[in-house]
PDB file of N, CA, C, O and CB in Angstrom:
ATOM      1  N   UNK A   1      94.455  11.407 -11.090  1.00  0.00           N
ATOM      2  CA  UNK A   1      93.082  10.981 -10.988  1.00  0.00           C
ATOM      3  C   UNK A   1      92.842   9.909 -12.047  1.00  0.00           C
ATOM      4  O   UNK A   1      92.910  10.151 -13.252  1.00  0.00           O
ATOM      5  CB  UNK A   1      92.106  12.181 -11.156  1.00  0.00           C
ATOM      6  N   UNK A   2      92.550   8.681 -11.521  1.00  0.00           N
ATOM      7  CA  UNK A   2      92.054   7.641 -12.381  1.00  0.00           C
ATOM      8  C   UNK A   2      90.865   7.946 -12.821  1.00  0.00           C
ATOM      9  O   UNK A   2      90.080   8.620 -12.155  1.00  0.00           O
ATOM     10  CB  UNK A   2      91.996   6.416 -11.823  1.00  0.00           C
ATOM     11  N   UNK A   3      90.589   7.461 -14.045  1.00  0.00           N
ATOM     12  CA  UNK A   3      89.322   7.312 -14.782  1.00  0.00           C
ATOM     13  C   UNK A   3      88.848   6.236 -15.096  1.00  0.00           C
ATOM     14  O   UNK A   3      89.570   5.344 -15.542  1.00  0.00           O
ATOM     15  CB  UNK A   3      89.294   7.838 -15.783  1.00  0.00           C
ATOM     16  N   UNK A   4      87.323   6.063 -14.907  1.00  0.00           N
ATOM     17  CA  UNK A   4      86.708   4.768 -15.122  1.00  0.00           C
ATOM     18  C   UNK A   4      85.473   4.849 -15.902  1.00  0.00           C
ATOM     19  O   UNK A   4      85.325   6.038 -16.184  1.00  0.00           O
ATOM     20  CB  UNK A   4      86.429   4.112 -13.862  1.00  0.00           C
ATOM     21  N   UNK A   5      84.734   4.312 -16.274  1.00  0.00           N
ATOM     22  CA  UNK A   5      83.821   4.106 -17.205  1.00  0.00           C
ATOM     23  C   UNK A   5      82.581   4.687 -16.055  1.00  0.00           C
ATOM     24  O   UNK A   5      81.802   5.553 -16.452  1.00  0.00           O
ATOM     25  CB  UNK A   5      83.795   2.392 -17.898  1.00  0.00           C
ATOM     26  N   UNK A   6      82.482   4.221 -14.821  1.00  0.00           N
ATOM     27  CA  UNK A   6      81.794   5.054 -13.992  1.00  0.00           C
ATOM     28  C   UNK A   6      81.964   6.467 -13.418  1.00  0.00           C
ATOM     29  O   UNK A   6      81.032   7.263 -13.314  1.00  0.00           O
ATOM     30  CB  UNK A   6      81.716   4.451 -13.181  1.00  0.00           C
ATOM     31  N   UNK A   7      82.984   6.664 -13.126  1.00  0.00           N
ATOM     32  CA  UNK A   7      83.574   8.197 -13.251  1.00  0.00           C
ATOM     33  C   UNK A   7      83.258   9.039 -13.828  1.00  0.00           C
ATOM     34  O   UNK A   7      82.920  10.166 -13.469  1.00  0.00           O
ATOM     35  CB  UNK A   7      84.535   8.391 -13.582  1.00  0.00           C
ATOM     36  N   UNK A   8      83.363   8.381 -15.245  1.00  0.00           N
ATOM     37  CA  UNK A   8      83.313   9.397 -16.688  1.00  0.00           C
ATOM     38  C   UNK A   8      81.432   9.363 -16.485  1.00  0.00           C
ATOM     39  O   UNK A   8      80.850  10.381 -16.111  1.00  0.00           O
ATOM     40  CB  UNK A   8      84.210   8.406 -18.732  1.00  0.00           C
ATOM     41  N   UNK A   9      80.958   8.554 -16.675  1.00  0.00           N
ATOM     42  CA  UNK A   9      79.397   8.835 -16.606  1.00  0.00           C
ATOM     43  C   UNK A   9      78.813   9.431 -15.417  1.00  0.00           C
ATOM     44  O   UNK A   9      77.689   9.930 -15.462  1.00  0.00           O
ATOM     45  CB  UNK A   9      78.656   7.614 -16.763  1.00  0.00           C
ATOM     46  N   UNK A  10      79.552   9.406 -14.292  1.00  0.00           N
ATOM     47  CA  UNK A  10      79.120  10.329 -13.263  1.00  0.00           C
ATOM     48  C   UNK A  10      79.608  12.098 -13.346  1.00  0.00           C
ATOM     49  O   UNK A  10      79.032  13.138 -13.025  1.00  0.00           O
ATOM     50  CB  UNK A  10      79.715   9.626 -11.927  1.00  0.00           C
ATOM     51  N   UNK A  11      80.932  11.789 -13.934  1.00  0.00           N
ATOM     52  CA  UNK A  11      81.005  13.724 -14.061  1.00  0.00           C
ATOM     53  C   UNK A  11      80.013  13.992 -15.767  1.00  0.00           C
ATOM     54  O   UNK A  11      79.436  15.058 -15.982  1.00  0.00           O
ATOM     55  CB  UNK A  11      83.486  14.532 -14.339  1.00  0.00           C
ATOM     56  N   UNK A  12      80.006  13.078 -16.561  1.00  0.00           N
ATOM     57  CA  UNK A  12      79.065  14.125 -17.513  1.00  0.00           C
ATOM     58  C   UNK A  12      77.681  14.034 -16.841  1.00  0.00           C
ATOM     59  O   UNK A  12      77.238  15.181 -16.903  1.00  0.00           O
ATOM     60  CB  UNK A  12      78.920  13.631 -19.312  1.00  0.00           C
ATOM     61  N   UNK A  13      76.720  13.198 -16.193  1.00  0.00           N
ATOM     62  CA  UNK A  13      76.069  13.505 -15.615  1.00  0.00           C
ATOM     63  C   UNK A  13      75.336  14.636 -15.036  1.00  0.00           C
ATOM     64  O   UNK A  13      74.178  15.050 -15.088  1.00  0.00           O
ATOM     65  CB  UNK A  13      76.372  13.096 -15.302  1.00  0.00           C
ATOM     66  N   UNK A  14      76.867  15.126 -14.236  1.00  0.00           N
ATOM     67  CA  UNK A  14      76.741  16.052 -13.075  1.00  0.00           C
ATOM     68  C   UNK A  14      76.944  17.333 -14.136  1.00  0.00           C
ATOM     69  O   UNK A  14      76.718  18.476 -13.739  1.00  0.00           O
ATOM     70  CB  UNK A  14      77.998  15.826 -11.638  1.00  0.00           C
ATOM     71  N   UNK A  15      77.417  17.054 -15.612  1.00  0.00           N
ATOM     72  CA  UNK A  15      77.728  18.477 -15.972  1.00  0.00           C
ATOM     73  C   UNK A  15      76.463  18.724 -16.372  1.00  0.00           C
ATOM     74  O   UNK A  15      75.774  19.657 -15.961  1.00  0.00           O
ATOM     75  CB  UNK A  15      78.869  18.814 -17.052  1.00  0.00           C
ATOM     76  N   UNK A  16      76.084  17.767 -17.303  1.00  0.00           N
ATOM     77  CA  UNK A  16      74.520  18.127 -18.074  1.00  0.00           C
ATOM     78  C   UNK A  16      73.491  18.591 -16.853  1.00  0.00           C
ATOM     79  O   UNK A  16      72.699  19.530 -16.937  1.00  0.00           O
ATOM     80  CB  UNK A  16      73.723  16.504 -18.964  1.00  0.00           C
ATOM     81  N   UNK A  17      73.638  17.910 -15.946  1.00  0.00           N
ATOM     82  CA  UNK A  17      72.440  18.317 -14.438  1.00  0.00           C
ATOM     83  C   UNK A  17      72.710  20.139 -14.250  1.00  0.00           C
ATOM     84  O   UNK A  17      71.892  21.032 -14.473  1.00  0.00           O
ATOM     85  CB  UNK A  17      73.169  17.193 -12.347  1.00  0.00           C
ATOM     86  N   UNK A  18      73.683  20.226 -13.923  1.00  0.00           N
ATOM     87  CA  UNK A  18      74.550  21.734 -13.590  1.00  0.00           C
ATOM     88  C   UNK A  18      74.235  22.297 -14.932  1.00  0.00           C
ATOM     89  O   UNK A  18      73.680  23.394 -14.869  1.00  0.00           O
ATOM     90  CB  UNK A  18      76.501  21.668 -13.237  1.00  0.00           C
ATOM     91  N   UNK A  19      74.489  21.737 -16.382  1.00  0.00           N
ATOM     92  CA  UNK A  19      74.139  23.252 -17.004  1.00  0.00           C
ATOM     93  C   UNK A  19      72.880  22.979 -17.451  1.00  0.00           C
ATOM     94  O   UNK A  19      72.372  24.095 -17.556  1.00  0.00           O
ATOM     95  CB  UNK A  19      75.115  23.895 -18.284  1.00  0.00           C
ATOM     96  N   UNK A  20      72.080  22.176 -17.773  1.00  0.00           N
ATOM     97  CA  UNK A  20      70.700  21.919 -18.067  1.00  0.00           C
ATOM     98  C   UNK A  20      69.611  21.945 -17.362  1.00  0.00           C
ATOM     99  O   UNK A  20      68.524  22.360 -17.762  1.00  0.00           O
ATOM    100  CB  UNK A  20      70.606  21.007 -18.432  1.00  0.00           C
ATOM    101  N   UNK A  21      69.803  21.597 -16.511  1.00  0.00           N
ATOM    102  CA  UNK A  21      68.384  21.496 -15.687  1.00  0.00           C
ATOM    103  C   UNK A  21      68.643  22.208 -14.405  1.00  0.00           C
ATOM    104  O   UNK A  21      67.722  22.091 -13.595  1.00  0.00           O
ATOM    105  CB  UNK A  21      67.856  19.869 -15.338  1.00  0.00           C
ATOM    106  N   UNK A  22      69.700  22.942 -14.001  1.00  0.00           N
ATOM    107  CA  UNK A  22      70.026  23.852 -13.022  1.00  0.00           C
ATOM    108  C   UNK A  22      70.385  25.359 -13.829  1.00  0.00           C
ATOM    109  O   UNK A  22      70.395  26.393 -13.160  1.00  0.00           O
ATOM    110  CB  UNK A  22      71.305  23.195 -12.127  1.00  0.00           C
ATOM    111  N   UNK A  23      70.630  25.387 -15.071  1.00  0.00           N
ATOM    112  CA  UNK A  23      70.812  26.290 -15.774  1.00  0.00           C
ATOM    113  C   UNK A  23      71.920  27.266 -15.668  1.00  0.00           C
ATOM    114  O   UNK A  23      71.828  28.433 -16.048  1.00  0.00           O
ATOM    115  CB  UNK A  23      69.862  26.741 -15.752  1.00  0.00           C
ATOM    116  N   UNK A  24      73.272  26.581 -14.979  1.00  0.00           N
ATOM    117  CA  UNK A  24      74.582  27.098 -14.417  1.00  0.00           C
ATOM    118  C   UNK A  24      75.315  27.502 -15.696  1.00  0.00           C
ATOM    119  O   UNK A  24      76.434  26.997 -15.600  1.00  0.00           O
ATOM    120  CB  UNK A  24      75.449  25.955 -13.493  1.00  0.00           C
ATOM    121  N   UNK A  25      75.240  28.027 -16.599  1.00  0.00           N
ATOM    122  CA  UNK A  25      76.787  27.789 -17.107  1.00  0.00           C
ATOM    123  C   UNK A  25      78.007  28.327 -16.685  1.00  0.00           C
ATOM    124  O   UNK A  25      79.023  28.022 -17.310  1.00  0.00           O
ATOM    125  CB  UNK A  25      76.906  28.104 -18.278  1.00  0.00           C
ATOM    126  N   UNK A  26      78.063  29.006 -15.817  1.00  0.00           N
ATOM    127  CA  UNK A  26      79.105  29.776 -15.311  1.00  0.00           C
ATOM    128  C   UNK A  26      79.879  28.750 -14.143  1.00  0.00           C
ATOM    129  O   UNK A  26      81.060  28.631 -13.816  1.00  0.00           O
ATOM    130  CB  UNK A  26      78.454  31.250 -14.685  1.00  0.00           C
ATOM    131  N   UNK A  27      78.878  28.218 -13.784  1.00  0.00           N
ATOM    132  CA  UNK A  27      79.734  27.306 -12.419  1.00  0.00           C
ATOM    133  C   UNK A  27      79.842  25.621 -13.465  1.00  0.00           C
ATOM    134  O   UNK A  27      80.654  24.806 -13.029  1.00  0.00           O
ATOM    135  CB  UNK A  27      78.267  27.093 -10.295  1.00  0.00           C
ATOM    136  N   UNK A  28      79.204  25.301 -14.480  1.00  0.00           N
ATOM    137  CA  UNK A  28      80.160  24.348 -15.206  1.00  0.00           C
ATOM    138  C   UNK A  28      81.376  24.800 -15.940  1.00  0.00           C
ATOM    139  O   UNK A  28      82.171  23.861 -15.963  1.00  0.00           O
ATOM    140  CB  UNK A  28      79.447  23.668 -16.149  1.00  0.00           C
ATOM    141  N   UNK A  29      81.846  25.839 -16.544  1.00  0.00           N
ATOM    142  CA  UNK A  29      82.831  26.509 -17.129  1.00  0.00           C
ATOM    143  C   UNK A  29      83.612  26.203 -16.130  1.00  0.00           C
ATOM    144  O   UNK A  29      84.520  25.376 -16.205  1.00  0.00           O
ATOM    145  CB  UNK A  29      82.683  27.894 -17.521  1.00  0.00           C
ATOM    146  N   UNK A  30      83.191  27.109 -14.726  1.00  0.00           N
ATOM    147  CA  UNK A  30      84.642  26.984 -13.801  1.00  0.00           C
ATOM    148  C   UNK A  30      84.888  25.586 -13.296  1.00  0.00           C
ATOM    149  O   UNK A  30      85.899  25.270 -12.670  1.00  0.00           O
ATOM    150  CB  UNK A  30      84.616  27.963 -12.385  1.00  0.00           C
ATOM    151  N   UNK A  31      83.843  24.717 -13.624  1.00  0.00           N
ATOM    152  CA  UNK A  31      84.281  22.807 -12.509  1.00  0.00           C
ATOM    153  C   UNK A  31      84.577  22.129 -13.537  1.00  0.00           C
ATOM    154  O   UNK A  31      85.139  21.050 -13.352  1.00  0.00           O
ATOM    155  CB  UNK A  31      82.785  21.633 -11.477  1.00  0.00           C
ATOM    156  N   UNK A  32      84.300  22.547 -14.832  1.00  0.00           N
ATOM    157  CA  UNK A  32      84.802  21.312 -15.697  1.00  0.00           C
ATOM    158  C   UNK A  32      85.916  21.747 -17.182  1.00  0.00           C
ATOM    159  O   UNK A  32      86.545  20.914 -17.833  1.00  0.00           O
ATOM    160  CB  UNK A  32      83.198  20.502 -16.315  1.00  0.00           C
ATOM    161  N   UNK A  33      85.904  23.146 -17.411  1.00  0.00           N
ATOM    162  CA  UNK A  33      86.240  23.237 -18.146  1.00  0.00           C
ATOM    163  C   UNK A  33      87.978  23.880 -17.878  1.00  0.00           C
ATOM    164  O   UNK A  33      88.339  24.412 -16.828  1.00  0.00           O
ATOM    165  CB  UNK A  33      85.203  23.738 -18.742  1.00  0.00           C
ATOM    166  N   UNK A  34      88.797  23.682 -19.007  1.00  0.00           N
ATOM    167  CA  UNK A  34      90.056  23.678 -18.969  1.00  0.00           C
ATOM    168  C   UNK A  34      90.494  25.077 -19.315  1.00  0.00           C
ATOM    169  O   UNK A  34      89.608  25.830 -19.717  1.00  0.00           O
ATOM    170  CB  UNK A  34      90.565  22.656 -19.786  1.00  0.00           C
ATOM    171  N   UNK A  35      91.610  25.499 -19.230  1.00  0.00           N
ATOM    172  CA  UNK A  35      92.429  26.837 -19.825  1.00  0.00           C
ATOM    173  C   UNK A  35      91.789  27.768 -20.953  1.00  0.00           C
ATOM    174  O   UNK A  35      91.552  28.975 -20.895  1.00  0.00           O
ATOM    175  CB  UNK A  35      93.795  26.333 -20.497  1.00  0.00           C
ATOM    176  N   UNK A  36      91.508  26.573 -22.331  1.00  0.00           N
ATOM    177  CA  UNK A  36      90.778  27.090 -23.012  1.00  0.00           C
ATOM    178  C   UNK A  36      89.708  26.217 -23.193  1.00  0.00           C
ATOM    179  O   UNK A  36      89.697  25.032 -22.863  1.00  0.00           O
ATOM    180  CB  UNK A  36      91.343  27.509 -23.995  1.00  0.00           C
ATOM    181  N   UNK A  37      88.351  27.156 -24.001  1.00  0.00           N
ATOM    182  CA  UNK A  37      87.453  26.239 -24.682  1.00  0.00           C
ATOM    183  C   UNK A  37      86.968  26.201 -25.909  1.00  0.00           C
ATOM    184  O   UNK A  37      86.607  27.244 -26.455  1.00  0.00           O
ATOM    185  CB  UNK A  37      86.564  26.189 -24.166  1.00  0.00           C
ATOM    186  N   UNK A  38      86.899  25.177 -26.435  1.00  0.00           N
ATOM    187  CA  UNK A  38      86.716  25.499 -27.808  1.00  0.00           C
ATOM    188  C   UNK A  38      85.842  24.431 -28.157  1.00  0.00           C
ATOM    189  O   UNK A  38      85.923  23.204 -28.114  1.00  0.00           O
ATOM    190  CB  UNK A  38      88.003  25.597 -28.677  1.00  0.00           C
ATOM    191  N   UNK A  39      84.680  25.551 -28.640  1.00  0.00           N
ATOM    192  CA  UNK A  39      83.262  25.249 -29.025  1.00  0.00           C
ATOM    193  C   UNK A  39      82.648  24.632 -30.584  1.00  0.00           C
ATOM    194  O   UNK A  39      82.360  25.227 -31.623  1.00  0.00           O
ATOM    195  CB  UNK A  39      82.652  26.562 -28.802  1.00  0.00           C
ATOM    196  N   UNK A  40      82.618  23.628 -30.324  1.00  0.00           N
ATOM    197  CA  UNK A  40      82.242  23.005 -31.590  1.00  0.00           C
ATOM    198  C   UNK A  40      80.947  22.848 -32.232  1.00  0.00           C
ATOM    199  O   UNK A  40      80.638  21.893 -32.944  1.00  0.00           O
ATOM    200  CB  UNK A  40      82.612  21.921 -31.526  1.00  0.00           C
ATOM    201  N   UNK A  41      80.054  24.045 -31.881  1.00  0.00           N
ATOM    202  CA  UNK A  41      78.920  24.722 -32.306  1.00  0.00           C
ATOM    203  C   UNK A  41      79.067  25.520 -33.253  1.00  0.00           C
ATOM    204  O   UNK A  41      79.105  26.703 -32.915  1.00  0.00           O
ATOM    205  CB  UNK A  41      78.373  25.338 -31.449  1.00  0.00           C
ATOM    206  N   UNK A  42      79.211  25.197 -34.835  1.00  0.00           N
ATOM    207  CA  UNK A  42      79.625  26.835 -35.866  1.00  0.00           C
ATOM    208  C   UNK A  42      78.803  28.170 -35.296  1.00  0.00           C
ATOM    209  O   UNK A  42      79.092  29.305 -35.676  1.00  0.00           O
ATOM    210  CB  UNK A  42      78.958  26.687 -37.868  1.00  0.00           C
ATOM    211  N   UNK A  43      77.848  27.919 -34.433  1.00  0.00           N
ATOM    212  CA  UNK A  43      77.173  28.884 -34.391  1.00  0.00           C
ATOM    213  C   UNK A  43      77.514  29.897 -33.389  1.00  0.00           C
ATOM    214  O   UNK A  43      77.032  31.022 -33.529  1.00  0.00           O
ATOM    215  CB  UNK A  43      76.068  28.481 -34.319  1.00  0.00           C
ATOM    216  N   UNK A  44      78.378  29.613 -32.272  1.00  0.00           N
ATOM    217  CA  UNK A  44      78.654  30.069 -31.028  1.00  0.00           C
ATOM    218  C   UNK A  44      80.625  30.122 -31.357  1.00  0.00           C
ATOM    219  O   UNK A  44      81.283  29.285 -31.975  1.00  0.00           O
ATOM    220  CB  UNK A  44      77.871  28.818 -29.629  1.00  0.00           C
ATOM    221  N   UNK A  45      81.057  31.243 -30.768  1.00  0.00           N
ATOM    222  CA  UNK A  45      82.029  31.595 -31.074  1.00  0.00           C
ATOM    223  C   UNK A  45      83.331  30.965 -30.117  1.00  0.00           C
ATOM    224  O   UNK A  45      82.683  31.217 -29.102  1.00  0.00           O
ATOM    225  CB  UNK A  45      81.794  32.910 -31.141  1.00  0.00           C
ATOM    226  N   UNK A  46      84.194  30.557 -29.741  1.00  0.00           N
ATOM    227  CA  UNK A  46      85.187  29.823 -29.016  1.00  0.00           C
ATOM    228  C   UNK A  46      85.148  30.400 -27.840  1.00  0.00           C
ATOM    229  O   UNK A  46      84.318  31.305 -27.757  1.00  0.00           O
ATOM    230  CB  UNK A  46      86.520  29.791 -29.557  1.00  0.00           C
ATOM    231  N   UNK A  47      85.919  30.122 -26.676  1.00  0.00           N
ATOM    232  CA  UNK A  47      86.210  30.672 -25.495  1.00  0.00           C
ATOM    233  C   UNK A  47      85.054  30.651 -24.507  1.00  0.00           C
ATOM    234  O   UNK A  47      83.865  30.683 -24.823  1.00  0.00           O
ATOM    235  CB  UNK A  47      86.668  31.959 -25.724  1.00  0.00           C
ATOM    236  N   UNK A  48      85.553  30.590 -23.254  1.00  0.00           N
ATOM    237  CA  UNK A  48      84.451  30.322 -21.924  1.00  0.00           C
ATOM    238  C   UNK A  48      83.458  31.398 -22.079  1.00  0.00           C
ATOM    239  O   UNK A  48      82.358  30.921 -21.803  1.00  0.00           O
ATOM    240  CB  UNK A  48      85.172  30.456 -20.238  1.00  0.00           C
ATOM    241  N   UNK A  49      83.347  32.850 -22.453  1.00  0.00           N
ATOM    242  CA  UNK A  49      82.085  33.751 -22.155  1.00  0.00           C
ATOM    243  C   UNK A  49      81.077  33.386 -23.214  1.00  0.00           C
ATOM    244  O   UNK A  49      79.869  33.604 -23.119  1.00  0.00           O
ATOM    245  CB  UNK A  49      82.405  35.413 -22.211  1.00  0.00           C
ATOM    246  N   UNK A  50      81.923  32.586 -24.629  1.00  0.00           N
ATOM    247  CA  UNK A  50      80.771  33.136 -25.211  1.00  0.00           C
ATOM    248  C   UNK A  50      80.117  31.668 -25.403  1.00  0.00           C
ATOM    249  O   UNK A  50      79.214  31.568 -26.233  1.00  0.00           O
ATOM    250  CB  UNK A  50      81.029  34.149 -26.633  1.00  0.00           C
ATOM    251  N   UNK A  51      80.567  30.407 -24.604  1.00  0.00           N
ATOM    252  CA  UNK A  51      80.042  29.571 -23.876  1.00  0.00           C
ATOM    253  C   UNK A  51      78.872  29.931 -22.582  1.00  0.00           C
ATOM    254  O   UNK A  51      77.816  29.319 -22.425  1.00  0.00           O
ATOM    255  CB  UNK A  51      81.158  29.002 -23.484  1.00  0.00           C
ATOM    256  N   UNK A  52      79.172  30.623 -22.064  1.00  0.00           N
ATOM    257  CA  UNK A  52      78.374  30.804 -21.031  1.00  0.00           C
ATOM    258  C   UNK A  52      77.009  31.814 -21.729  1.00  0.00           C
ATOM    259  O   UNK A  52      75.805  31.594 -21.597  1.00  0.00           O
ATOM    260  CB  UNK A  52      79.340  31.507 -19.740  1.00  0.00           C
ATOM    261  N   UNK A  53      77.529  32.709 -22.325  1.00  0.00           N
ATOM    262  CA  UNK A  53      76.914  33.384 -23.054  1.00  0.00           C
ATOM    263  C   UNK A  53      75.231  32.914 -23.752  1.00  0.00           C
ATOM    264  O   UNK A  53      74.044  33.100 -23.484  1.00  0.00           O
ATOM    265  CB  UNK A  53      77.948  33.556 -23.921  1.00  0.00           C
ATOM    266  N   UNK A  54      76.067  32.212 -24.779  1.00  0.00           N
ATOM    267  CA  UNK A  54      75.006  31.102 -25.631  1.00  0.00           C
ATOM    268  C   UNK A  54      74.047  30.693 -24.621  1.00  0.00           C
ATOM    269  O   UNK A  54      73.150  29.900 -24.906  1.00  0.00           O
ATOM    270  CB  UNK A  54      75.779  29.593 -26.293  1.00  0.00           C
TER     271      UNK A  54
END
């Protein structure tokens, strides 16, 4: 999959839409996120649940 400067602004787009203003985090975890996740919030602890969690 090529990447382009439009690409890239159309999938963060679609992520912020999906977890912000649709209030998904569970279905952005599973469309965008990888094997692991690691959360660069000190406040919220690593890994997809406690992403979704937060």
């Amino acid at each position: 999959m090529n990447s382009t400067p439009k690409r890239t602004t159309e999938t963060v787009l679609a992520f912020y839409d999906l977890m912000f203003n649709q209030c998904k985090p569970r279905e952005v975890i599973a469309l965008y996120a990888g094997e692991s996740y690691v959360q660069h919030n000190p406040h919220v602890a690593d890994g997809k649940e406690a992403f979704i969690d937060y």
